[in-house]
C-alpha positions as CSV (number, residue, x, y, z in Angstrom):
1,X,-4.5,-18.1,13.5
2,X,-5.1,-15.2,15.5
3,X,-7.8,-15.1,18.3
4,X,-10.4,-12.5,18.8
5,X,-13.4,-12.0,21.6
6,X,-15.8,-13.7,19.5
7,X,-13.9,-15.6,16.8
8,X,-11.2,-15.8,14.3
9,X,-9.6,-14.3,10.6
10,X,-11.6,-16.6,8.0
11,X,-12.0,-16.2,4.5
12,X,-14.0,-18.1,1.8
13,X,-11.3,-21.4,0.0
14,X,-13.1,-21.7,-3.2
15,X,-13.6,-17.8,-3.3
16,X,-9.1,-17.7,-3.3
17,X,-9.5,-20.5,-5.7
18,X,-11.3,-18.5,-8.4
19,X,-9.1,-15.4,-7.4
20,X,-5.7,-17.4,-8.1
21,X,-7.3,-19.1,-11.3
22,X,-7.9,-15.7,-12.5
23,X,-4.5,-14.4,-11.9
24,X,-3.1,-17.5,-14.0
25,X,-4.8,-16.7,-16.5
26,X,-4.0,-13.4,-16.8
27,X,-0.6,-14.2,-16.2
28,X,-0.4,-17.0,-19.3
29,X,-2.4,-14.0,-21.8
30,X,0.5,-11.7,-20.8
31,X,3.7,-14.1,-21.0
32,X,2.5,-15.2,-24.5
33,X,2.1,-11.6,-25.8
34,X,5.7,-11.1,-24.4
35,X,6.9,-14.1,-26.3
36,X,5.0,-13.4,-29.7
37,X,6.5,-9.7,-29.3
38,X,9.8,-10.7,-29.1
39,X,9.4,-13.3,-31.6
40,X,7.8,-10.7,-34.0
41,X,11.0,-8.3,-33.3
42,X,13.5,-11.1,-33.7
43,X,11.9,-12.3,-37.4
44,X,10.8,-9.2,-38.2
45,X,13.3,-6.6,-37.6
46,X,16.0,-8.2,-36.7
47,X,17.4,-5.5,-34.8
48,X,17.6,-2.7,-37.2
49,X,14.7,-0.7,-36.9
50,X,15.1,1.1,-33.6
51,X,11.8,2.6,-32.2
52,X,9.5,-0.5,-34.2
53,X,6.1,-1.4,-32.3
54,X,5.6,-4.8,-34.1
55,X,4.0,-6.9,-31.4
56,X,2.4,-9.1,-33.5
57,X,3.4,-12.3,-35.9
58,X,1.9,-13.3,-39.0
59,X,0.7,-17.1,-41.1
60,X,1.0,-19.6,-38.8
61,X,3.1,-18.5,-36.4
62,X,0.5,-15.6,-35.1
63,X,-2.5,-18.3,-35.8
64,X,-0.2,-20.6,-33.3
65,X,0.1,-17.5,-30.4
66,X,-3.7,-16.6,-31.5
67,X,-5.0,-20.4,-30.9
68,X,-2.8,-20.1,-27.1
69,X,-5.3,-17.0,-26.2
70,X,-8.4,-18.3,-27.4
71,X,-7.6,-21.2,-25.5
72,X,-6.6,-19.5,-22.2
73,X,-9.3,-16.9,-22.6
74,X,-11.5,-20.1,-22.5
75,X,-10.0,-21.6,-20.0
76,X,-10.6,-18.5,-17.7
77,X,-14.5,-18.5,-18.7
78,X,-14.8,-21.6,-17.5
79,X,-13.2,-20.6,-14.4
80,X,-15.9,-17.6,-14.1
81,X,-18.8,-20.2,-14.5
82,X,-17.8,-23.0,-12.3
83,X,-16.4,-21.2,-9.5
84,X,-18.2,-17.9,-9.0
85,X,-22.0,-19.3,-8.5
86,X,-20.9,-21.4,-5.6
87,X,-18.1,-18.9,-3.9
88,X,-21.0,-17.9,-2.0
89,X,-22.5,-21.2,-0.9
90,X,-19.1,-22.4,0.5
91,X,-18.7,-20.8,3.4
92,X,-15.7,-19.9,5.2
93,X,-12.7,-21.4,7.0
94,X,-10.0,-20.1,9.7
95,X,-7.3,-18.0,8.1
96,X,-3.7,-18.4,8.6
97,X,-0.6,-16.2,8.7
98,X,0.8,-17.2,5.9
99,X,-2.6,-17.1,3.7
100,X,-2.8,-13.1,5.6
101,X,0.6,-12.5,4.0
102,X,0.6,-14.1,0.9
103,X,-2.5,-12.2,-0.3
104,X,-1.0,-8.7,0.8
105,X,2.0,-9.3,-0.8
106,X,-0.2,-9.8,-3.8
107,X,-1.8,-6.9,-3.7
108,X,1.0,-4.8,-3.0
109,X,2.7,-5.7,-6.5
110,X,-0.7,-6.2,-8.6
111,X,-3.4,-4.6,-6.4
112,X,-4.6,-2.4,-9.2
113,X,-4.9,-5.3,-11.5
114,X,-7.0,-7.1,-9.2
115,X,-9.1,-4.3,-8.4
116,X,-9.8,-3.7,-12.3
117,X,-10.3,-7.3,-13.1
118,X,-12.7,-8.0,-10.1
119,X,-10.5,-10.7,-9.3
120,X,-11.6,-12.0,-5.8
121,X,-8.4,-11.3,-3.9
122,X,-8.4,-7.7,-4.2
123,X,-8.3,-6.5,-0.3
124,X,-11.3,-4.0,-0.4
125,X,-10.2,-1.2,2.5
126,X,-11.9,-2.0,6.1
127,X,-11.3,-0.8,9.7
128,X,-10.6,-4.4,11.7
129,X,-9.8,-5.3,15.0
130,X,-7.3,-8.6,15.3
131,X,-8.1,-9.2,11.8
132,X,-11.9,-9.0,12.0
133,X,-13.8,-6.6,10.0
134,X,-15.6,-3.9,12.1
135,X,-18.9,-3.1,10.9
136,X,-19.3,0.1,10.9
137,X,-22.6,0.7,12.6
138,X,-23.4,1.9,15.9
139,X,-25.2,-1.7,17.0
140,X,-22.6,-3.1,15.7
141,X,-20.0,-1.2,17.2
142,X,-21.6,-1.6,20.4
143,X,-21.8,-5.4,20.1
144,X,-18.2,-5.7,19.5
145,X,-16.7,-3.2,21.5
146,X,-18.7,-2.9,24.9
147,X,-16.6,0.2,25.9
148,X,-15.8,2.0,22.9
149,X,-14.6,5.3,24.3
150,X,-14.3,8.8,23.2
151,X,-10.5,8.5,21.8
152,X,-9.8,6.7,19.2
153,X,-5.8,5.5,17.4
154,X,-5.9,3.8,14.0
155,X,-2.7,2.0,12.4
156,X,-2.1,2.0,8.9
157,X,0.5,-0.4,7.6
158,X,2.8,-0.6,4.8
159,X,3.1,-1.7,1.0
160,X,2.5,-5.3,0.6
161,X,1.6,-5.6,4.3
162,X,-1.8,-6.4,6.4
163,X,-2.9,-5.6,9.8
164,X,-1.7,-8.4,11.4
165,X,2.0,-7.3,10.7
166,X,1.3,-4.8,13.6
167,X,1.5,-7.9,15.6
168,X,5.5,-8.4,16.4
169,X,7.4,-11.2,18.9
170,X,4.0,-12.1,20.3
171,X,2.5,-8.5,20.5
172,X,1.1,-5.5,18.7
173,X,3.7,-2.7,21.1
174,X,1.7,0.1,19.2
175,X,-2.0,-1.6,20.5
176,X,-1.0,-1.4,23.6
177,X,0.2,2.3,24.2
178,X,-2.5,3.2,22.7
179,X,-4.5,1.3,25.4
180,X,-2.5,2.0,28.4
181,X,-3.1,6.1,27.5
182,X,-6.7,5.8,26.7
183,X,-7.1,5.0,23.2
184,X,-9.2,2.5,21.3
185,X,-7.0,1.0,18.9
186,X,-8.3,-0.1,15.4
187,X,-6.4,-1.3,12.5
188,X,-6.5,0.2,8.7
189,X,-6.5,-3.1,6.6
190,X,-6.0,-1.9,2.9
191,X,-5.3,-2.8,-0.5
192,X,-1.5,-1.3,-0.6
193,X,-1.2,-1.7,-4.7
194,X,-3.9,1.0,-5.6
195,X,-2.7,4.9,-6.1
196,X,-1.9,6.0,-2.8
197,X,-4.4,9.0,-3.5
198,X,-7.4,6.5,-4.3
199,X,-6.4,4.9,-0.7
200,X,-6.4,8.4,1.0
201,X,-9.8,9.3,-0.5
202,X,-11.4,6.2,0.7
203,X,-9.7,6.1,4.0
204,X,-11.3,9.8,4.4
205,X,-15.0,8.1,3.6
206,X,-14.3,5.7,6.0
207,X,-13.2,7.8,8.5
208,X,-16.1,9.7,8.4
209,X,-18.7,7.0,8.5
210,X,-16.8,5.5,11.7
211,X,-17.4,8.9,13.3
212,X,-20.9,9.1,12.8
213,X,-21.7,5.1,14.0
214,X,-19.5,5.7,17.0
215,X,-21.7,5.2,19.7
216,X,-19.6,8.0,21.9
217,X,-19.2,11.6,20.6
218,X,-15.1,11.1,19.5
219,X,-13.2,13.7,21.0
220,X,-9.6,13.1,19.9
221,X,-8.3,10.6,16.8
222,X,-4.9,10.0,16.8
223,X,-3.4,8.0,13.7
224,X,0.2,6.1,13.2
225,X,1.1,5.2,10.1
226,X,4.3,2.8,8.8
227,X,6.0,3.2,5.6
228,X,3.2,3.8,3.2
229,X,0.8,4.3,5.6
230,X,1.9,7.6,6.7
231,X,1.5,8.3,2.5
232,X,-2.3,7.6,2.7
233,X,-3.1,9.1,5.9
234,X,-1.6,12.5,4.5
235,X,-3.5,12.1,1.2
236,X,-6.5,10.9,3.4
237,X,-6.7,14.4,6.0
238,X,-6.3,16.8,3.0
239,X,-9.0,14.7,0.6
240,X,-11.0,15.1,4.2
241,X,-10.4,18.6,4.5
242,X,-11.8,19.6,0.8
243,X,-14.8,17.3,0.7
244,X,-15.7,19.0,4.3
245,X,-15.3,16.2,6.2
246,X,-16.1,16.0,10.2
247,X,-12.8,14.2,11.2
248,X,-10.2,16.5,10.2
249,X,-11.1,18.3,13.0
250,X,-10.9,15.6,15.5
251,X,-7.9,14.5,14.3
252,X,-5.1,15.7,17.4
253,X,-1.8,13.4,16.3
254,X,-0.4,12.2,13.4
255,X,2.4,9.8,13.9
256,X,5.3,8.5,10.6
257,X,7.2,5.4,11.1
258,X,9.7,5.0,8.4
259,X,7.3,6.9,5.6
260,X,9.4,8.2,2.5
261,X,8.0,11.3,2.2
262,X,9.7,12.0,-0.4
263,X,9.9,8.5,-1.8
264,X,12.2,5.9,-1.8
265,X,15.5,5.2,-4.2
266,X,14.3,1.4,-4.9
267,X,11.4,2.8,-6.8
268,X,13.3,5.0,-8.7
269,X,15.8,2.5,-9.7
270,X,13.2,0.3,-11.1
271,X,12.1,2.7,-13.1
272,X,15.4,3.2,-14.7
273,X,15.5,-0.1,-15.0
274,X,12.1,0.1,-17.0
275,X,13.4,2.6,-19.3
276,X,16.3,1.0,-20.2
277,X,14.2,-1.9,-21.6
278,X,12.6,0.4,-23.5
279,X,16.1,1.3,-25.3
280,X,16.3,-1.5,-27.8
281,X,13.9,-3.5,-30.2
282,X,14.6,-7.1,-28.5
283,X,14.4,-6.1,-24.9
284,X,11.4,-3.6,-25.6
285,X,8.9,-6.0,-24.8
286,X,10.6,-7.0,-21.7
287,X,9.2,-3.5,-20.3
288,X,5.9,-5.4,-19.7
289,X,7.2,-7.2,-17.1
290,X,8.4,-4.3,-15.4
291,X,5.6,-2.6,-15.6
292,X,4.1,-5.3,-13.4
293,X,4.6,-3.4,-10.6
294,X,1.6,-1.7,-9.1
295,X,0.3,1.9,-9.2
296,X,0.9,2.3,-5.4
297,X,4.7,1.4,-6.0
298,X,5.3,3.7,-8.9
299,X,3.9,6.5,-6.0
300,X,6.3,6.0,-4.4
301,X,9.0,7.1,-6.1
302,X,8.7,10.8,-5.3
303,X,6.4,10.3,-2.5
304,X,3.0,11.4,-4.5
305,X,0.1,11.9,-2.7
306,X,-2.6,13.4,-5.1
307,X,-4.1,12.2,-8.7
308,X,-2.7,15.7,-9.8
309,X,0.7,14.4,-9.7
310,X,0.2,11.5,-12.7
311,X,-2.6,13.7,-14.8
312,X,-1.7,13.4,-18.6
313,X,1.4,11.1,-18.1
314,X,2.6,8.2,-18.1
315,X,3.4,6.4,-15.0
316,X,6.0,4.6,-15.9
317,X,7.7,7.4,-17.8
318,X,10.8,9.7,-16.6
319,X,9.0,12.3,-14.6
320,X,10.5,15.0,-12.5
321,X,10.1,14.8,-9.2
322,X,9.2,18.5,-9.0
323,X,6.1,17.5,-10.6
324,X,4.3,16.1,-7.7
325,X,1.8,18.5,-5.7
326,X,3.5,20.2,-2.3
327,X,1.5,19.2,0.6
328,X,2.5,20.6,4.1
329,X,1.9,18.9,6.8
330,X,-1.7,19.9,8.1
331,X,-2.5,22.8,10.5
332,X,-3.4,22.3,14.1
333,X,-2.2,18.7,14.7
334,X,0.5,17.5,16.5
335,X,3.0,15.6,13.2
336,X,5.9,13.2,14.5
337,X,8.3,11.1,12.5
338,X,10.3,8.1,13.2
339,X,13.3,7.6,11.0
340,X,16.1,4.7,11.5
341,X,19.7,4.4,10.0
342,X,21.3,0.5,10.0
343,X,24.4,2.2,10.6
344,X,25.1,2.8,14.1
345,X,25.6,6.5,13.1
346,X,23.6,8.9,11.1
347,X,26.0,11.5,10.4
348,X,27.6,9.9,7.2
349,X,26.3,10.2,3.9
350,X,26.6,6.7,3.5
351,X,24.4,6.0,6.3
352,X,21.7,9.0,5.3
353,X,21.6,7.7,1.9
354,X,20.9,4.1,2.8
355,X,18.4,4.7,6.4
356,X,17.0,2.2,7.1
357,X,17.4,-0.1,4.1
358,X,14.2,1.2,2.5
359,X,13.7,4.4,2.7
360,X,16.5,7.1,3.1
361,X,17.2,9.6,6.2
362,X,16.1,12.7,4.8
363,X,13.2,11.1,3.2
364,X,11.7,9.9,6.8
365,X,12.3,12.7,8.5
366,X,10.6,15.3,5.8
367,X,13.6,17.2,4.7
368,X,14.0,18.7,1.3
369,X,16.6,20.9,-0.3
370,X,13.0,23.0,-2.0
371,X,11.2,24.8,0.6
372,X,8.1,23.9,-1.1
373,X,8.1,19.8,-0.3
374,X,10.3,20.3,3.3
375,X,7.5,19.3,5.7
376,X,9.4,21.3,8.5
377,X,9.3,18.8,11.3
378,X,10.3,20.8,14.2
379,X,13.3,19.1,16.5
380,X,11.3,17.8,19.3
381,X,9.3,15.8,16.8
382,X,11.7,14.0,14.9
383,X,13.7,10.5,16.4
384,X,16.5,8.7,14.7
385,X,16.9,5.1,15.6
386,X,20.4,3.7,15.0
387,X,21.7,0.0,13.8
388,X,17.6,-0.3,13.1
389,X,15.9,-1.7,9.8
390,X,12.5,-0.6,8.3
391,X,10.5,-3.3,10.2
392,X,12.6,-3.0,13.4
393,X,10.6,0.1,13.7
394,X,7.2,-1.9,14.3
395,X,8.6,-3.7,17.5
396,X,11.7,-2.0,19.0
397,X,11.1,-1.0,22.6
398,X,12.6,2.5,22.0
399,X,10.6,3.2,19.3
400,X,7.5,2.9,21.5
401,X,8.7,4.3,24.5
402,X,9.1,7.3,22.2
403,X,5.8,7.2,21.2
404,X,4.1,6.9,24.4
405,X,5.6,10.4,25.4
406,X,4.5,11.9,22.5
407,X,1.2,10.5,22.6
408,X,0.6,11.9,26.0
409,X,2.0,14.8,25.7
């Protein structure tokens, strides 16, 4: 449970009741069309047609699989009719971490399902403070935060992470440079399985509303972003820019912590793996399993920022990674990156190639062998941290000494 000036994280039991409920069914209707596929394959084909689509069995068999859906299918109905009337009589109760992680964890590997299903535990995106929605209207504001300020620093976290993940050994180190040079720190909390260019279009709406309810005129807006984070906020400033956004132009600092720009190799492999399945008649209908995996994890493979980038493919297909959209880092703001190696040298290729167990060297610092996708990041604004993980980066000392000189430079 995390404390706040004024209360705590809550959310509504019977409301995560109906949510998980949902997902079980869903879950059930899609392991029994994997098991009926195979079995139609297996009696079916028995192996020798390469390329077959049978999914489906027939007699009583298929009336057997058929009578399983009707009754699931029911099952989740009923689900709909008891719980969702009274989700919103219920009221709420105090959060805790593991509830907070759980749920983004969640959405990080089926976000997009949720989302399209309504399912209650879709995250929908909000600006919060300690894990408290901010309302973004200036009485509001006001009533929360007695001295808002004119500068503002927002922190956008990773796939299958919340805002609370900021918070590391007993305190958020990123919060509190902000503070010390002037900054109001807010926190991005986000639905990290949806296409990272659906995230970056509505984290440039909301952006945009916060500026116009902030009770000060905002003079400088500074953003740090972790992992995937950096990802949205990129999308985010150029879907800004076109739709002629205010807050582009406020925006002074951009700050990457770990961000595979130009994706990560774990991705990648799981696609592979994907189309492997896809090879043979009895593992074929394995592939829906892997294609679990959310639309904001197939982005990054390549590091895709724009809807361009999947138009008129399949996501889950072999797609070159010269496919994606080139997007430079914008014009007029100060860009930093943080990269970290686990090796206590950076200069191998062994150590480049694995960074910081997530996300390669090259990819975190912006470098690329096409002139097109390098994102230039000039030598003063690049730091390598060595013997460091991907997370290390959210609560390292050096990592935030570094960032308080470049923030107040």
């Amino acid at each position: 449970m995390w404390a706040f000036p004024g209360g705590f994280v809550r959310h509504n039991l019977v409301a995560d009741l109906h949510g998980a409920g949902r997902l079980a069914v869903d879950a059930t209707l899609g392991v029994t069309g994997i098991v009926e596929a195979m079995h139609a394959t297996i009696a079916g084909l028995g192996g020798l047609v390469p390329g077959s689509t049978t999914e489906r069995t027939r007699g009583i068999t298929g009336l057997v699989y058929r009578c399983i859906g009707g009754v699931t299918r029911g099952v989740g109905s009923g689900l709909d009719l008891a719980l969702r009337p009274i989700a919103g009589l219920a009221g709420t109760r105090a959060s805790a971490p593991a509830r907070e992680s759980a749920v983004a964890i969640l959405n990080g590997v089926l976000g997009d399902h949720l989302a399209a299903t309504g399912n209650p535990l879709a995250i929908s995106m909000r600006l919060r403070r300690e894990g408290v929605p901010l309302e973004l209207e200036t009485p509001a504001i006001r009533a929360a935060i007695p001295h808002p300020g004119r500068r503002i620093l927002i922190q956008v976290h990773g796939l299958c992470m919340n805002d609370l993940d900021w918070t590391r050994d007993g305190g958020d180190q990123c919060a509190a440079v902000a503070v010390e040079l002037g900054y109001l720190p807010l926190r991005l909390h986000y639905n990290t399985g949806l296409p990272v260019a659906d995230n970056g279009y509505e984290f440039a709406a909301l952006l945009e509303t916060l500026l116009e309810a902030w009770p000060e005129p905002v003079e400088e807006l500074a953003i740090v972003g972790h992992s995937m984070g950096g990802l949205v906020t990129r999308s985010a400033q150029r879907q800004g820019l076109a739709a002629g956004h205010a807050w582009p132009a406020r925006l002074s600092k951009l700050v990457f912590l770990g961000t595979p720009h130009h994706g990560s190799p774990l991705e990648r492999a799981g696609n592979g793996f994907d189309l492997m399945l896809g090879k043979l008649p009895y593992t074929l209908p394995l592939t829906r399993l892997s294609r679990v995996r959310s639309a904001g994890i197939t982005d990054l493979r390549y590091g895709s920022l724009s809807h361009a980038d999947w138009e008129g493919v399949d996501r889950y297909a072999r797609v070159p990674p010269e496919r994606r959209t080139p997007l430079p880092l914008p014009e007029g703001v100060e860009c930093y990156t943080f990269a970290a190696v686990r090796a206590e040298r950076e200069d191998t290729h062994s150590a480049r190639l694995l960074g910081d167990g997530l996300v390669p060297l090259h990819s975190a610092l912006g470098e690329h062998e096409d002139a097109r996708f390098d994102l230039k990041f000039p030598a003063h604004a690049r730091w390598v941290g060595r013997g460091m993980g991907h997370f290390e980066l959210l609560s390292r000392p050096d990592v935030f000494a570094q960032l308080r000189r470049w923030l107040a430079s």
